[in-house]
PyMOL Python script that loads the backbone (N, CA, C, O; Angstrom):
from pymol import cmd

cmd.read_pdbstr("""\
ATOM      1  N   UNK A   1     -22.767  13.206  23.346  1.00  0.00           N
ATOM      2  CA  UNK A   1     -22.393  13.562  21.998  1.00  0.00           C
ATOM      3  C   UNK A   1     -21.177  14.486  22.065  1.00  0.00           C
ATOM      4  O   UNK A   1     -21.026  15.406  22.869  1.00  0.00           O
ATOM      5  N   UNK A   2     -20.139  14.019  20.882  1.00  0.00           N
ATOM      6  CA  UNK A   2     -19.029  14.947  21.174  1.00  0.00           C
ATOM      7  C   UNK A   2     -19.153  16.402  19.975  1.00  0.00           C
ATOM      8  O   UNK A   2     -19.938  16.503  19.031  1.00  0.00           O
ATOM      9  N   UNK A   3     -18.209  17.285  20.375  1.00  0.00           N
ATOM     10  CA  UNK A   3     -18.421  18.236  19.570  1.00  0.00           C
ATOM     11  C   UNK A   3     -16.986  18.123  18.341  1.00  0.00           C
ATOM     12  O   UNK A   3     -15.869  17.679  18.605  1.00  0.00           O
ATOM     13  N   UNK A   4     -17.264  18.444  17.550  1.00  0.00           N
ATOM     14  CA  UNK A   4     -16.023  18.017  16.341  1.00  0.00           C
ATOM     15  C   UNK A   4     -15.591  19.683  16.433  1.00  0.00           C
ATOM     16  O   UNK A   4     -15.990  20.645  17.089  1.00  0.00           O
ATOM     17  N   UNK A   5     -14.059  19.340  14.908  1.00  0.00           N
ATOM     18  CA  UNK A   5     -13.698  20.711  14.952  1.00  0.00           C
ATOM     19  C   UNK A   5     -14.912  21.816  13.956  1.00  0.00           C
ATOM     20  O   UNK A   5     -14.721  23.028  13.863  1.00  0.00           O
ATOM     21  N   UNK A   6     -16.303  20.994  13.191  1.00  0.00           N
ATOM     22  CA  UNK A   6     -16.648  21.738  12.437  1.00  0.00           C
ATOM     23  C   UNK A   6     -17.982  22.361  13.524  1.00  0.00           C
ATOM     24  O   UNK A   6     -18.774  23.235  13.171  1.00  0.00           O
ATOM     25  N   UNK A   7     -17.985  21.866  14.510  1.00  0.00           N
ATOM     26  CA  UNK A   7     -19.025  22.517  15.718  1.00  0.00           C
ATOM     27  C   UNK A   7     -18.393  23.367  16.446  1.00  0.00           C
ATOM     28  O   UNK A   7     -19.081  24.216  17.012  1.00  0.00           O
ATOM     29  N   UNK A   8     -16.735  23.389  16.665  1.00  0.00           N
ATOM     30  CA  UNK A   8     -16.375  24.386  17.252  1.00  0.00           C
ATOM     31  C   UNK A   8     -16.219  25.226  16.524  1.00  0.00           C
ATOM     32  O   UNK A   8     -16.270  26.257  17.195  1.00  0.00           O
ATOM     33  N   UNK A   9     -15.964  25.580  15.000  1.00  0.00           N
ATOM     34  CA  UNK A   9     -16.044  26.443  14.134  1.00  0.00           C
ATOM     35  C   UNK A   9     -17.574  27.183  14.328  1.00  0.00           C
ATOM     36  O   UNK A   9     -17.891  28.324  14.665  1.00  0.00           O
ATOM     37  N   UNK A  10     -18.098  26.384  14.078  1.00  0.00           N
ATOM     38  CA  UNK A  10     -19.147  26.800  13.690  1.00  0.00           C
ATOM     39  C   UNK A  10     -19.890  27.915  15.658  1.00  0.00           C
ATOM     40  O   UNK A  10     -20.544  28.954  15.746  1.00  0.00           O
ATOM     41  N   UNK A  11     -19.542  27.334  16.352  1.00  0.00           N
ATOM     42  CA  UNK A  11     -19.748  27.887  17.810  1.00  0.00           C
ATOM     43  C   UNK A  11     -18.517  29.067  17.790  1.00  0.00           C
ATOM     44  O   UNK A  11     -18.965  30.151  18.163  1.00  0.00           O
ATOM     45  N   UNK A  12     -17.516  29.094  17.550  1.00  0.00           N
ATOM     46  CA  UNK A  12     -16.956  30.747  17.126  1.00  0.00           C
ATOM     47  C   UNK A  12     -17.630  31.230  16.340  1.00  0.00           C
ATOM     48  O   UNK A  12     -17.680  32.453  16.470  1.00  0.00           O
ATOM     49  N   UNK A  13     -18.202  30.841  15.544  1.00  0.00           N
ATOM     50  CA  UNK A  13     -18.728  31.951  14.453  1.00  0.00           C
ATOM     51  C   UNK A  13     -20.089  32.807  14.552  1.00  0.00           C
ATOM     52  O   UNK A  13     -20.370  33.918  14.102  1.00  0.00           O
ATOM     53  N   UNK A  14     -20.892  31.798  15.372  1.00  0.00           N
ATOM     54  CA  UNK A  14     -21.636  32.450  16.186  1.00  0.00           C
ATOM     55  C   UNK A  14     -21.714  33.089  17.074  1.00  0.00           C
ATOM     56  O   UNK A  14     -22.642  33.885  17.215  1.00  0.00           O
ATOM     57  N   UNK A  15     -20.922  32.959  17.795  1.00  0.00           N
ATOM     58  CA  UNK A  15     -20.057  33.672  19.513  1.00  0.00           C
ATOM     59  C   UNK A  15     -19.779  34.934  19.119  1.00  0.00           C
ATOM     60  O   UNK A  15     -20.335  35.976  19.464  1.00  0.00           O
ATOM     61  N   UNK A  16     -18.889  34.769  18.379  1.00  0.00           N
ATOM     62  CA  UNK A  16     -17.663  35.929  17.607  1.00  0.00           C
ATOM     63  C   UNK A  16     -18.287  36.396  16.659  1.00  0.00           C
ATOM     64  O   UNK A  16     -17.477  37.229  16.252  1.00  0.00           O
ATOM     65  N   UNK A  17     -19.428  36.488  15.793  1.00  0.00           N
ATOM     66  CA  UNK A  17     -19.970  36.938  15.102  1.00  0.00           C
ATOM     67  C   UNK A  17     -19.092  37.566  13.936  1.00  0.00           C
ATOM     68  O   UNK A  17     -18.903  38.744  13.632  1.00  0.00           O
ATOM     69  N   UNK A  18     -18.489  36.053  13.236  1.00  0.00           N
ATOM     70  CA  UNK A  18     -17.164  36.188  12.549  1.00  0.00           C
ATOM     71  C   UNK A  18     -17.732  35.672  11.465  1.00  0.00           C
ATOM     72  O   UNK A  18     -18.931  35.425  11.596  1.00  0.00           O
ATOM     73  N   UNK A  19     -17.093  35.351  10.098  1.00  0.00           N
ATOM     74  CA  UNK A  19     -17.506  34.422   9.432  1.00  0.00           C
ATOM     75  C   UNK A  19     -17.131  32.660   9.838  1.00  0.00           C
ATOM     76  O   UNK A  19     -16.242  32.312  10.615  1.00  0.00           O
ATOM     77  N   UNK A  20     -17.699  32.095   9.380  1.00  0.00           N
ATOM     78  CA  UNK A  20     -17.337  30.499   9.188  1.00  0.00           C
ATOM     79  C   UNK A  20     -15.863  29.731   9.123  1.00  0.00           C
ATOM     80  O   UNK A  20     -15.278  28.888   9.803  1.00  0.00           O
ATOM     81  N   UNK A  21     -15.497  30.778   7.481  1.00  0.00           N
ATOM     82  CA  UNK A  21     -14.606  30.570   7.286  1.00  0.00           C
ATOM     83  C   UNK A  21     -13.263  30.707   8.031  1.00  0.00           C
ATOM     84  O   UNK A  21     -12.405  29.835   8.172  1.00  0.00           O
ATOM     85  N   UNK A  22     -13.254  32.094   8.522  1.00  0.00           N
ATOM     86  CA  UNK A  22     -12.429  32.613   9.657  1.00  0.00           C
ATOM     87  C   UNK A  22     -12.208  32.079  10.296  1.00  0.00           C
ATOM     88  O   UNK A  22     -11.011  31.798  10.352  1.00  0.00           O
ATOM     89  N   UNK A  23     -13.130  31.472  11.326  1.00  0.00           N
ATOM     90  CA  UNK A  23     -13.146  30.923  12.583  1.00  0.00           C
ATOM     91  C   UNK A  23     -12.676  29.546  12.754  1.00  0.00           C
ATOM     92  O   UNK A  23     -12.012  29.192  13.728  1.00  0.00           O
ATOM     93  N   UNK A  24     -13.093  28.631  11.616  1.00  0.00           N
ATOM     94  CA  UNK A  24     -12.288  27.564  10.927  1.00  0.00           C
ATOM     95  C   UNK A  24     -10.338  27.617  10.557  1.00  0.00           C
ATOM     96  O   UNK A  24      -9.407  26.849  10.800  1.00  0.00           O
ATOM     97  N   UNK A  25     -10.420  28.470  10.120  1.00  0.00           N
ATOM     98  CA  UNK A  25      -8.832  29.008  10.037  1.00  0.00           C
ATOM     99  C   UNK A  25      -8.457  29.176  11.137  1.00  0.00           C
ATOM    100  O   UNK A  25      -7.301  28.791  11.314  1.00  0.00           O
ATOM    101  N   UNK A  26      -8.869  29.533  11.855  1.00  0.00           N
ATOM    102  CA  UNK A  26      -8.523  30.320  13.443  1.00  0.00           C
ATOM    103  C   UNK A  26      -8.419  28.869  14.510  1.00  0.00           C
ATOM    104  O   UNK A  26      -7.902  28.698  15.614  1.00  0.00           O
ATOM    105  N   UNK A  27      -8.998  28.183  13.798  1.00  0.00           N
ATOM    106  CA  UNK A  27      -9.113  26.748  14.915  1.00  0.00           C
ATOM    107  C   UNK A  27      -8.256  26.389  14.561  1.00  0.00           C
ATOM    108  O   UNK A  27      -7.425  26.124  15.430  1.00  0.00           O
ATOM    109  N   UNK A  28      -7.743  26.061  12.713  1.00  0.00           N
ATOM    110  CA  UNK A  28      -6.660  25.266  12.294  1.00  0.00           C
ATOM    111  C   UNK A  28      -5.236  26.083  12.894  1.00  0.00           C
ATOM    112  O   UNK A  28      -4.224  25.422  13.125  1.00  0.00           O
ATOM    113  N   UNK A  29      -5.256  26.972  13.027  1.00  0.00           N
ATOM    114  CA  UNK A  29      -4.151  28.236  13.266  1.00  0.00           C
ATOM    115  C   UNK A  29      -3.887  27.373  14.762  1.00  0.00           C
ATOM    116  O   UNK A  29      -3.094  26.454  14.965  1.00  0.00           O
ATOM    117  N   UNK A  30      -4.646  27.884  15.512  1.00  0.00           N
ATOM    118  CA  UNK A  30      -4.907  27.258  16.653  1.00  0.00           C
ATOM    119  C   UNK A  30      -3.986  25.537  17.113  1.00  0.00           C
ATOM    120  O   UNK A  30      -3.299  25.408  18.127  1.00  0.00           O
ATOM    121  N   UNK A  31      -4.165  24.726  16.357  1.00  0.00           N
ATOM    122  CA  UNK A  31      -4.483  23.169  16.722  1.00  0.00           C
ATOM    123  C   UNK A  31      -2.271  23.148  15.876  1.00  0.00           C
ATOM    124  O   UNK A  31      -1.253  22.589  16.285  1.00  0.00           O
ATOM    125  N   UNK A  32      -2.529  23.993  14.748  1.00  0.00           N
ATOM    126  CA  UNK A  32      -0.774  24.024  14.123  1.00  0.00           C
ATOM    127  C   UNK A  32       0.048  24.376  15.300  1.00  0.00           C
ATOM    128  O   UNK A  32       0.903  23.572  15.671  1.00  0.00           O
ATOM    129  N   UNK A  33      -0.157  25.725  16.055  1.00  0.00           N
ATOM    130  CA  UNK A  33       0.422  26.103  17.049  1.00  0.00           C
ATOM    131  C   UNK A  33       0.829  25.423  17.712  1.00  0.00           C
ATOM    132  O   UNK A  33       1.990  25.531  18.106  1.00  0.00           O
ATOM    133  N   UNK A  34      -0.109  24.303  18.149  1.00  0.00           N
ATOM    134  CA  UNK A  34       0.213  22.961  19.315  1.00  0.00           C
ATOM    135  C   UNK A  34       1.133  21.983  18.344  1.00  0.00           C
ATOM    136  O   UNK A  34       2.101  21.713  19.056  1.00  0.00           O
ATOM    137  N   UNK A  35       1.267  21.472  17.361  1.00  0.00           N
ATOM    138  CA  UNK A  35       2.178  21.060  16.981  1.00  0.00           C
ATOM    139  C   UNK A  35       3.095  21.433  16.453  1.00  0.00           C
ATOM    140  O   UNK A  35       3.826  20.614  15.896  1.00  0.00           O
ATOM    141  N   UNK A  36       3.383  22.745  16.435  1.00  0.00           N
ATOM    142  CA  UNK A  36       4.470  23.187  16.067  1.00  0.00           C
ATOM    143  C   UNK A  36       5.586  23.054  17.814  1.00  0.00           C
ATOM    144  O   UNK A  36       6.724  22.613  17.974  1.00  0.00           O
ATOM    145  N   UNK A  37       4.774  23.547  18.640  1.00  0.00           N
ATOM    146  CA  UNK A  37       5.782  23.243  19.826  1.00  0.00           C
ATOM    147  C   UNK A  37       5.042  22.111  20.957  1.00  0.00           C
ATOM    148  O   UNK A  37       4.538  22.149  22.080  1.00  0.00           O
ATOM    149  N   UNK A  38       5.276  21.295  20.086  1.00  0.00           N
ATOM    150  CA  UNK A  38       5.025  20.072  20.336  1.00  0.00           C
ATOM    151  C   UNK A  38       5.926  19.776  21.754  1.00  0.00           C
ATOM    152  O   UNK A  38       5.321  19.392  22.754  1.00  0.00           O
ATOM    153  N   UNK A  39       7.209  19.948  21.785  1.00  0.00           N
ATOM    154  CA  UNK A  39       7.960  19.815  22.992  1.00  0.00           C
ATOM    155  C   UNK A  39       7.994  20.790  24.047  1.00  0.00           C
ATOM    156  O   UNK A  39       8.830  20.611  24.933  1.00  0.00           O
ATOM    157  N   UNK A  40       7.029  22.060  24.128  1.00  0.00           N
ATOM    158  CA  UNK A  40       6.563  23.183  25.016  1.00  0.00           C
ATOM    159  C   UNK A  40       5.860  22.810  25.596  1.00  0.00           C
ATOM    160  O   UNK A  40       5.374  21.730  25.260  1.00  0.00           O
ATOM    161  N   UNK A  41       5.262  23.643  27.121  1.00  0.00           N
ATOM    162  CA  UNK A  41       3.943  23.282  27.348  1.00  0.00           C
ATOM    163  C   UNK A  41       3.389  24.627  27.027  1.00  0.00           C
ATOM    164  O   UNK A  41       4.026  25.673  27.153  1.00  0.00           O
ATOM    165  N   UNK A  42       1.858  24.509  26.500  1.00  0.00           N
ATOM    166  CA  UNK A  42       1.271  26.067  25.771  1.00  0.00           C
ATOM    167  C   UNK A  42       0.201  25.988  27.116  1.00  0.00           C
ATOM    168  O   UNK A  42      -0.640  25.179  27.508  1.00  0.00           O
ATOM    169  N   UNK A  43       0.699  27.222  27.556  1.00  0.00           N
ATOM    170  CA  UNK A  43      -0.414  27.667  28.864  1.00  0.00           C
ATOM    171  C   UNK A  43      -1.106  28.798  28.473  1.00  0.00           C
ATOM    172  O   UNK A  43      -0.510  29.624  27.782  1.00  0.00           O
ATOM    173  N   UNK A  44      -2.172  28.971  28.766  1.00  0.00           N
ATOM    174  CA  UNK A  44      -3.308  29.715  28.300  1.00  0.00           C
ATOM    175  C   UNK A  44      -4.334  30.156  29.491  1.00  0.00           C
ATOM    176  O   UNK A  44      -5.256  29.403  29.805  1.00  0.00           O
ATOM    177  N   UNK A  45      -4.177  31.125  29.993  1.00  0.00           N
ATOM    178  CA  UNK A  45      -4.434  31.296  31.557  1.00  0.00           C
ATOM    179  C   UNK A  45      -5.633  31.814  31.767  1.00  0.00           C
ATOM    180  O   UNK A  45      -6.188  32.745  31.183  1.00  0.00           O
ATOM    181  N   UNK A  46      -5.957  31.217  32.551  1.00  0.00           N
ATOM    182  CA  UNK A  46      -7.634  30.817  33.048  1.00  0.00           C
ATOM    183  C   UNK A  46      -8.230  29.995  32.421  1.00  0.00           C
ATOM    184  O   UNK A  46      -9.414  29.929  32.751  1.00  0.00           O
ATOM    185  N   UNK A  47      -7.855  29.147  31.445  1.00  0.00           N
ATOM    186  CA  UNK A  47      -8.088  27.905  30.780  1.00  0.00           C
ATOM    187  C   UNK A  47      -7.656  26.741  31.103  1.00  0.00           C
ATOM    188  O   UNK A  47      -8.355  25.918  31.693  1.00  0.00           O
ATOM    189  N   UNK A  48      -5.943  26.461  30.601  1.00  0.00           N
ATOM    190  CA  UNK A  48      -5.280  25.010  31.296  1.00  0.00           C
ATOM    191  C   UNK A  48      -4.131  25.030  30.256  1.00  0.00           C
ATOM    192  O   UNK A  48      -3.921  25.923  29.435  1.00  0.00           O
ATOM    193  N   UNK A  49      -3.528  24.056  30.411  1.00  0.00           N
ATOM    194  CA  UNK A  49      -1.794  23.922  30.078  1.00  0.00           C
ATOM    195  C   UNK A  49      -2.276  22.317  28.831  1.00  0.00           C
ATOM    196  O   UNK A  49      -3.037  21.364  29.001  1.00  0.00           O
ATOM    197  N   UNK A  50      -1.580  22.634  27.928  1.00  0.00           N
ATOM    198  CA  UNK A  50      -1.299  21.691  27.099  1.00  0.00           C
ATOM    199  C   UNK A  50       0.147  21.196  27.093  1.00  0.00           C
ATOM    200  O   UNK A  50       1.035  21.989  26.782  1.00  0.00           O
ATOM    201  N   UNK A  51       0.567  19.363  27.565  1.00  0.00           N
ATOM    202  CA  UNK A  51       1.677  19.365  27.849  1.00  0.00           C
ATOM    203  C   UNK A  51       2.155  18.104  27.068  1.00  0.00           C
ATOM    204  O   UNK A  51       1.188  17.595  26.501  1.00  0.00           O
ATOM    205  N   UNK A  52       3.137  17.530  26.878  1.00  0.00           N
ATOM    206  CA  UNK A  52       3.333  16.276  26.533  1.00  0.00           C
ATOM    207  C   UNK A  52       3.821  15.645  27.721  1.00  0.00           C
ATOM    208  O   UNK A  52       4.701  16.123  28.437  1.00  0.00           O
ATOM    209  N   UNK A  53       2.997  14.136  27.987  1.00  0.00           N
ATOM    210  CA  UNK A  53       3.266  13.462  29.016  1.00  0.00           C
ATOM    211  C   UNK A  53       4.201  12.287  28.367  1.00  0.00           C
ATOM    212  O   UNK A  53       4.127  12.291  27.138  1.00  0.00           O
ATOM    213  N   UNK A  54       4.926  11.442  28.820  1.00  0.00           N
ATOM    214  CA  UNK A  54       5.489  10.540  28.077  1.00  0.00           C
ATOM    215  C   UNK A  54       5.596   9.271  28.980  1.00  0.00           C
ATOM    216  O   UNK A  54       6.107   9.220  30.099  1.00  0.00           O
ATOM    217  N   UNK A  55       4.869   7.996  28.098  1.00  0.00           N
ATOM    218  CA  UNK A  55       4.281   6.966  29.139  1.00  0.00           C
ATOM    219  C   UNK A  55       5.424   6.290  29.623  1.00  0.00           C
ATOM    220  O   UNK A  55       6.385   6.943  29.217  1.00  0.00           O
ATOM    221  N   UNK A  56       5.966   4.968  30.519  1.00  0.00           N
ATOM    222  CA  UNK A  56       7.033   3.932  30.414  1.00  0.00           C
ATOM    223  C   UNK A  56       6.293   3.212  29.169  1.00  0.00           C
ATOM    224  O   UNK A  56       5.117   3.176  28.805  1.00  0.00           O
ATOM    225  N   UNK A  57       7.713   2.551  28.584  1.00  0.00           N
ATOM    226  CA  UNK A  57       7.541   1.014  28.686  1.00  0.00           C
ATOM    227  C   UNK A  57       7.071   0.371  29.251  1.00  0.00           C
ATOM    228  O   UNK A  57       7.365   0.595  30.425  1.00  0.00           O
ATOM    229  N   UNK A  58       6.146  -0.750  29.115  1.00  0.00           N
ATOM    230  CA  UNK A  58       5.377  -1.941  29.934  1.00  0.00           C
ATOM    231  C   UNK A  58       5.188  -3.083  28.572  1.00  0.00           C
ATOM    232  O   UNK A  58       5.412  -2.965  27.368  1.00  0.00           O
ATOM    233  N   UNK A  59       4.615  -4.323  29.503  1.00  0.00           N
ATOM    234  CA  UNK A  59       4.212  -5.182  28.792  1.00  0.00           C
ATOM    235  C   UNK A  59       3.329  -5.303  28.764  1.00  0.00           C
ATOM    236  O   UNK A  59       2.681  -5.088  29.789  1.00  0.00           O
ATOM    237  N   UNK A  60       2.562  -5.810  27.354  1.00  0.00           N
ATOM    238  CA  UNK A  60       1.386  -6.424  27.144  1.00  0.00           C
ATOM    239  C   UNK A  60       0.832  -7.331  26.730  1.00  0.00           C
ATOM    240  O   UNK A  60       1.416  -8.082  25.949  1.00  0.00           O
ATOM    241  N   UNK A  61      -0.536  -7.575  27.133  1.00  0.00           N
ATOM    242  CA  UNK A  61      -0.913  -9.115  26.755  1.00  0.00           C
ATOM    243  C   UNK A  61      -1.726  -9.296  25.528  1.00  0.00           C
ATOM    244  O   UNK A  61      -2.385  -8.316  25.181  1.00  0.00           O
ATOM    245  N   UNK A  62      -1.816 -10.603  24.655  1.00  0.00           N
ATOM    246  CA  UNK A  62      -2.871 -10.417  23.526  1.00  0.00           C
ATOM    247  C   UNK A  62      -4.169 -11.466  24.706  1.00  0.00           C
ATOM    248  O   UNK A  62      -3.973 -12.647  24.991  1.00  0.00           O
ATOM    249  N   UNK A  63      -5.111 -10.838  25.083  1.00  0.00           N
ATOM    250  CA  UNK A  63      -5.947 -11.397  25.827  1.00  0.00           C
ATOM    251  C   UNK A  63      -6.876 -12.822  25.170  1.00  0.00           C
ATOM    252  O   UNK A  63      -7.476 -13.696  25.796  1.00  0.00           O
ATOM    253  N   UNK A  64      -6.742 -12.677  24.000  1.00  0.00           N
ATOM    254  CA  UNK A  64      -6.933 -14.152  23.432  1.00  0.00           C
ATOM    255  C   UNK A  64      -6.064 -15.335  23.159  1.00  0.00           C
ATOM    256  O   UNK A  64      -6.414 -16.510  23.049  1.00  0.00           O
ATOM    257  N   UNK A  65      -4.718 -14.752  23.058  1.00  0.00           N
ATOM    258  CA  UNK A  65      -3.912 -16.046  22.454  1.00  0.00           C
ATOM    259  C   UNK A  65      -2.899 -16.198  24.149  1.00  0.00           C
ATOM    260  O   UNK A  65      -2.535 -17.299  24.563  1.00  0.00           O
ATOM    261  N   UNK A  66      -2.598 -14.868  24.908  1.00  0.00           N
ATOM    262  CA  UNK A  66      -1.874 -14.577  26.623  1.00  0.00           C
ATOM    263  C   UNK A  66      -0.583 -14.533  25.891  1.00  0.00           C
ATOM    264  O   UNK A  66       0.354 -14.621  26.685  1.00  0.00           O
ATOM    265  N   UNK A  67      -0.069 -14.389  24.198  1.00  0.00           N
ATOM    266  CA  UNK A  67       1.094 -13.955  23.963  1.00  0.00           C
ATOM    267  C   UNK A  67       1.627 -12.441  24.796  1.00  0.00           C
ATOM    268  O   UNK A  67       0.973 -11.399  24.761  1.00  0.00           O
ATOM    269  N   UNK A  68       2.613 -12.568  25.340  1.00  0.00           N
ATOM    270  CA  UNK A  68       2.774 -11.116  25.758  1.00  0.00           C
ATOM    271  C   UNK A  68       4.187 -10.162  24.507  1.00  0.00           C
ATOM    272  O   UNK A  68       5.121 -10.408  23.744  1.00  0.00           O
ATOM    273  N   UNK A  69       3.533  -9.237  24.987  1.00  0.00           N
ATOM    274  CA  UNK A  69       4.566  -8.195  24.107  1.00  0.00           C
ATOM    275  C   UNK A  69       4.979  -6.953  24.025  1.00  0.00           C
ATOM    276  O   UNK A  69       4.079  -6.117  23.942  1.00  0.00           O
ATOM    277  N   UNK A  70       6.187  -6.528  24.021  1.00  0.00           N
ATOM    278  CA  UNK A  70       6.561  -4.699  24.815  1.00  0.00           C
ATOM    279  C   UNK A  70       5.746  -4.160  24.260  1.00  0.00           C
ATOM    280  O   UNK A  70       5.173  -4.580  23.255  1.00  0.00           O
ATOM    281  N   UNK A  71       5.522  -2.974  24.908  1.00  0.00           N
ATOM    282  CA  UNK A  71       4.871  -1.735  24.238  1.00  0.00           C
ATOM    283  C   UNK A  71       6.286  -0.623  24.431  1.00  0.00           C
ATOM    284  O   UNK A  71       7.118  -0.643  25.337  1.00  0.00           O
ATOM    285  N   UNK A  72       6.220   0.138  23.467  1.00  0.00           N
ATOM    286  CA  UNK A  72       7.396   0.856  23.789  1.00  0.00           C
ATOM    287  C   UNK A  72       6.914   2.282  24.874  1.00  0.00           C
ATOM    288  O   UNK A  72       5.743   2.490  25.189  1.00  0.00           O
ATOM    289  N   UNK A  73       7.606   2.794  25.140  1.00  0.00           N
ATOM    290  CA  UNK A  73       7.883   4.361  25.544  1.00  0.00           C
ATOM    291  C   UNK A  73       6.845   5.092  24.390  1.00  0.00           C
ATOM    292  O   UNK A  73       6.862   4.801  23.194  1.00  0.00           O
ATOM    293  N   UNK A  74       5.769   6.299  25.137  1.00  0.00           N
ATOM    294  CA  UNK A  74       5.252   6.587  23.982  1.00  0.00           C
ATOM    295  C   UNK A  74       4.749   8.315  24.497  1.00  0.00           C
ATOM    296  O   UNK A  74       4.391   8.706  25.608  1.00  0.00           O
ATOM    297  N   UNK A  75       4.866   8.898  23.503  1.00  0.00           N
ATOM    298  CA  UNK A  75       4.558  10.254  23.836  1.00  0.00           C
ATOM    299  C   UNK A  75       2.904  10.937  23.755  1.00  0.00           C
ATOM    300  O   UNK A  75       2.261  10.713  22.729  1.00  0.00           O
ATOM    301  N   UNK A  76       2.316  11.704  24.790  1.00  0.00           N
ATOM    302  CA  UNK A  76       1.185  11.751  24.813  1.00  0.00           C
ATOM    303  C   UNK A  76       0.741  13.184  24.700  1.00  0.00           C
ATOM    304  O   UNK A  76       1.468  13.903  25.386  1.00  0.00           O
ATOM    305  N   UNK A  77      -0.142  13.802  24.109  1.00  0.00           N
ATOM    306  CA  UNK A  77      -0.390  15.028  24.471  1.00  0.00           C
ATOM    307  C   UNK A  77      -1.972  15.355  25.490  1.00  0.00           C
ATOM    308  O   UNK A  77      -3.076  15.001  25.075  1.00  0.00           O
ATOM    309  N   UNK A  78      -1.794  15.982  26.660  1.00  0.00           N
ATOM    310  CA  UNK A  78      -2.274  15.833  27.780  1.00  0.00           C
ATOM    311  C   UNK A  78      -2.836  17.312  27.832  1.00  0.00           C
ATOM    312  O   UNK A  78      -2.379  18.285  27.231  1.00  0.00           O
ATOM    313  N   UNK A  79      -3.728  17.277  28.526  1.00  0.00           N
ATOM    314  CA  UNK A  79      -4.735  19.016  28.945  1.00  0.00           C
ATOM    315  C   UNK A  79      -4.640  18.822  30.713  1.00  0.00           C
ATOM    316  O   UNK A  79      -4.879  17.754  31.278  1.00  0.00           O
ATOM    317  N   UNK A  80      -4.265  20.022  31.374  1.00  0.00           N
ATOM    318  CA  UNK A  80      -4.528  20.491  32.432  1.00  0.00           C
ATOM    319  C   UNK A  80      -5.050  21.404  33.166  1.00  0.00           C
ATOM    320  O   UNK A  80      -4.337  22.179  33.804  1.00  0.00           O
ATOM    321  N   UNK A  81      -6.829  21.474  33.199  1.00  0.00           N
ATOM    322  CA  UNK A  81      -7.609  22.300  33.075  1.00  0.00           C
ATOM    323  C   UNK A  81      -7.032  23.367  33.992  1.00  0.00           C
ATOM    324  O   UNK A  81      -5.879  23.112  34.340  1.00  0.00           O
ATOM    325  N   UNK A  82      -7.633  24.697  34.556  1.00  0.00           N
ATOM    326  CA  UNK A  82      -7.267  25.914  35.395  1.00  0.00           C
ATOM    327  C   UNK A  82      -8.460  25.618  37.096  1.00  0.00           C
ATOM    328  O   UNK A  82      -9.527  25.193  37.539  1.00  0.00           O
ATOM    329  N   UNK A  83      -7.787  25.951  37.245  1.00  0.00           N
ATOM    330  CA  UNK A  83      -8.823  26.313  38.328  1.00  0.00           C
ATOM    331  C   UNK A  83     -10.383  26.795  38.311  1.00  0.00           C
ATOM    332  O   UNK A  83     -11.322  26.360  38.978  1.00  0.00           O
ATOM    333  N   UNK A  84     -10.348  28.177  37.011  1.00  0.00           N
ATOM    334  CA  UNK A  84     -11.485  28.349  36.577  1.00  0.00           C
ATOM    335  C   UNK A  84     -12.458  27.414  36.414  1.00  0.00           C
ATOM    336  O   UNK A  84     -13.513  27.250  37.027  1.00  0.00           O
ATOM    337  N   UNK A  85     -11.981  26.839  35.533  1.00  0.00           N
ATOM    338  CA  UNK A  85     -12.589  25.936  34.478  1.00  0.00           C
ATOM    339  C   UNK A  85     -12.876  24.783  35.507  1.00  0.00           C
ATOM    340  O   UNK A  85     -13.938  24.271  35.152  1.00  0.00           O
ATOM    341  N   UNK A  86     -12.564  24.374  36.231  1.00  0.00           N
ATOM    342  CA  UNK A  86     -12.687  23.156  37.225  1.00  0.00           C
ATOM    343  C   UNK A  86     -14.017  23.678  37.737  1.00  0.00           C
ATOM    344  O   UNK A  86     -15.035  23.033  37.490  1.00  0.00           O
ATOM    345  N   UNK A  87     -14.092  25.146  38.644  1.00  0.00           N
ATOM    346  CA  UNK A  87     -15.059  25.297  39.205  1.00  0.00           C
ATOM    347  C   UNK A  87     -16.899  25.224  37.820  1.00  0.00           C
ATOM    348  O   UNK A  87     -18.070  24.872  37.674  1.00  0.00           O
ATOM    349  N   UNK A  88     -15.949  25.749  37.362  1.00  0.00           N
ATOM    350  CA  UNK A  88     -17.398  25.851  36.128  1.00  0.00           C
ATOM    351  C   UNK A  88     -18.019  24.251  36.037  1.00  0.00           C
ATOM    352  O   UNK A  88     -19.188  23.944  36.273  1.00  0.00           O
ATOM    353  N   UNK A  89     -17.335  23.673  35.785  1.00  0.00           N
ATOM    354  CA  UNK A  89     -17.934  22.054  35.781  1.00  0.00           C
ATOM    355  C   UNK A  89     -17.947  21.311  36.915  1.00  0.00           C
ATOM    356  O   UNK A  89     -18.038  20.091  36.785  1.00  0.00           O
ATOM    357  N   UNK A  90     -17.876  21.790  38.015  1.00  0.00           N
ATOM    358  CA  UNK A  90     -17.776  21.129  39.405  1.00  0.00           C
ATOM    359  C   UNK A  90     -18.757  22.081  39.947  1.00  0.00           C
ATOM    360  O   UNK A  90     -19.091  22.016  41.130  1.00  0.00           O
TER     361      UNK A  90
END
""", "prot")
cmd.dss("prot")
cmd.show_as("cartoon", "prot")
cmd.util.cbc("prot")
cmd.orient("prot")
């Protein structure tokens, strides 16, 4: 089961013993930041690096009809956990 942004709100608000509302703002605050420097990487230390990866061009297939067709160049936004954080789940 995944956790949404209204479970991570709601898991600051309990943590942080904040209100709801706050902590909700604080996520959206949060998630703007990353698209505002969208072309940065935002490192956050002892956590991991948020970066944009950017794929090639390749081709692709329609696996029912074997029409093939470009895919273009495409921009990705990518997480690169810390060391910390590796050991915690490893």
């Amino acid at each position: 089961m995944s956790l949404g942004k209204k479970g991570i709100a709601k898991n600051i608000s309990s943590k942080a013993q904040i209100p709801y509302g706050t902590s909700h703002s604080l996520l959206e605050s949060f998630i703007s930041i990353i698209k505002i420097n969208r072309n940065k990487d935002i490192k956050i230390p002892n956590f991991g690096v948020f970066y944009i990866h950017t794929t090639p061009p390749r081709v692709g297939r329609n696996p029912k009809t074997g029409k093939e067709f470009n895919i273009p160049s495409l921009k990705k936004l990518s997480f690169r956990t810390s060391k910390e954080i590796k050991k915690i789940f490893n």
